[in-house]
PANU-511696 format. One line per 3 residues: number of its first residue (from 1); their letters; for each residue x, y, z of C-alpha. Coordinates in pm, 1 decimal. Layout:
% residues N
NUM> a> X:Y:Z ~ ...
//
This chain:
% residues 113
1> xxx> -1485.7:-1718.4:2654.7 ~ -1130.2:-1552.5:2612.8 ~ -1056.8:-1205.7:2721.6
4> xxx> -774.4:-1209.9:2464.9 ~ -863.5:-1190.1:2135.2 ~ -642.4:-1276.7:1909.4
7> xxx> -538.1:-980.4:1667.9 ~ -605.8:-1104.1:1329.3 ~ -233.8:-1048.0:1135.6
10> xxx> -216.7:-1022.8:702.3 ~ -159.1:-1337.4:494.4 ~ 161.7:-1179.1:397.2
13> xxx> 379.1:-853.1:430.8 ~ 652.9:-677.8:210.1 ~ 884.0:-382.4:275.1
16> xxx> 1008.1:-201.4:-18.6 ~ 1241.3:94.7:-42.4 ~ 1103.6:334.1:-243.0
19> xxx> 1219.4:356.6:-596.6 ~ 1455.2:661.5:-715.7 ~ 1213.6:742.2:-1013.0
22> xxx> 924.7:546.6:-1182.1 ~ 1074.8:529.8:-1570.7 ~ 919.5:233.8:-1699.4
25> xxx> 657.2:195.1:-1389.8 ~ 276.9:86.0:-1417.3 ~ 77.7:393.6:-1232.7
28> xxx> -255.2:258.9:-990.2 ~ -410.3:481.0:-770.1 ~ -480.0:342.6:-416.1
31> xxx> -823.9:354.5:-254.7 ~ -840.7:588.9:22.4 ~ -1201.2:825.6:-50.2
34> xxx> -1381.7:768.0:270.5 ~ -1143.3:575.0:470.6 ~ -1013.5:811.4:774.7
37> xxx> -670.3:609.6:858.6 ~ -565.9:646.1:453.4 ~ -675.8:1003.5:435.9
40> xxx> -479.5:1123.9:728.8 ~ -173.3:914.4:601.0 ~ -192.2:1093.5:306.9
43> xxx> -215.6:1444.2:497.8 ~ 24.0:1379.7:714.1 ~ 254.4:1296.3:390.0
46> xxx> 176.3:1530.3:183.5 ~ 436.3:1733.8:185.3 ~ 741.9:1463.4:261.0
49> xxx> 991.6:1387.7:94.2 ~ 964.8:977.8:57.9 ~ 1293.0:968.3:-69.1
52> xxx> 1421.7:610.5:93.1 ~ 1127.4:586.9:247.9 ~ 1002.0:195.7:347.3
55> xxx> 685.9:113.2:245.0 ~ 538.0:-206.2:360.1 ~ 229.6:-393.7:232.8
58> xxx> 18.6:-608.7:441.2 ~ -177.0:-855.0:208.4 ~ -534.3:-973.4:350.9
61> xxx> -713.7:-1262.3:249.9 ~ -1043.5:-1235.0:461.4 ~ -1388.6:-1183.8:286.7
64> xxx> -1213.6:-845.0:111.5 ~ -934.6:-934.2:-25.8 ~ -646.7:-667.9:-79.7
67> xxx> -348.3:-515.8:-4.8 ~ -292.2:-224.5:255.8 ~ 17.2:67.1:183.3
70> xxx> 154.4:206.9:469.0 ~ 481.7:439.4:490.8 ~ 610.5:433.2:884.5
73> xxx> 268.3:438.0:1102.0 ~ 61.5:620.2:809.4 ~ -162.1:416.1:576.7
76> xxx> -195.5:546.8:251.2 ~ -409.0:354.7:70.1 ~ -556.5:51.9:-68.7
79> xxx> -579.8:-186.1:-330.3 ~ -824.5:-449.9:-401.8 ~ -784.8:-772.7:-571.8
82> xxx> -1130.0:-759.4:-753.0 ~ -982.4:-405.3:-886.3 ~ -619.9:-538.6:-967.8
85> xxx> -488.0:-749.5:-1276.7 ~ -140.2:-775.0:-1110.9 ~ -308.4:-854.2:-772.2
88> xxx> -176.7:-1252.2:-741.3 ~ 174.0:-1110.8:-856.7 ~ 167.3:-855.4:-615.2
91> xxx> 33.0:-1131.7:-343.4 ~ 328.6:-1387.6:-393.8 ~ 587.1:-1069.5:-366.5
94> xxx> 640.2:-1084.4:-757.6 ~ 650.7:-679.7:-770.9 ~ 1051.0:-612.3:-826.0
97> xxx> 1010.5:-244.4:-743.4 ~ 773.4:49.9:-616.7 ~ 716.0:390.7:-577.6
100> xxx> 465.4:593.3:-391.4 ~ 343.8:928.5:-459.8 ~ 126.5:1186.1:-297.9
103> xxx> -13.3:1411.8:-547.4 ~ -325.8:1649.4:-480.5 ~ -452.6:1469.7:-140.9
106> xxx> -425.2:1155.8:-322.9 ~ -176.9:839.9:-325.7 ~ -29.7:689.2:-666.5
109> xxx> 168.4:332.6:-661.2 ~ 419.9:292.4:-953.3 ~ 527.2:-70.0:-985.1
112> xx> 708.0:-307.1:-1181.1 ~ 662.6:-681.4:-1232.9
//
């Protein structure tokens, strides 16, 4: 028996600068009801401006596949693929440009393929 585990590390990961506006954008909202790490993200950005903000994705492929939004140490929400046309796009790093918005204690991705 090992007394270091290994930390289990996503399939795949993305940084993207945030978008200046979301004119011609898709609008999702991410998953975050119930899940303490996303719903303090999205306090603790609620009033920020995300302006050139990073935002990196960390893609899972374990028994739940999805994708995890985080801006700096804050999560922000999730997306699953069962939930997601543009999921394998998004996966493969396909997504040409994003934006994130916190709007009413909730988190909004606006992409484009």
């Amino acid at each position: 028996m090992s007394l270091f585990k290994k930390k289990p590390k996503p399939a795949a990961s993305y940084t993207y600068t945030q978008a200046e506006d979301y004119k011609g954008f898709k609008r999702l909202k991410l998953s975050s009801y119930g899940h303490e790490p996303a719903e303090a993200g999205i306090r603790a950005l609620s009033d920020t401006d995300l302006t050139g903000a990073k935002i990196k994705i960390d893609i899972w492929e374990d028994a739940y596949p999805r994708a995890v939004f985080s801006v700096g140490k804050h999560e922000v929400g999730t997306i699953w693929k069962r939930s997601f046309d543009k999921y394998t796009a998004l996966k493969n790093g396909k997504i040409s440009a994003i934006r994130l918005e916190i709007r009413d204690g909730e988190s909004y991705l606006f992409y484009k393929v």
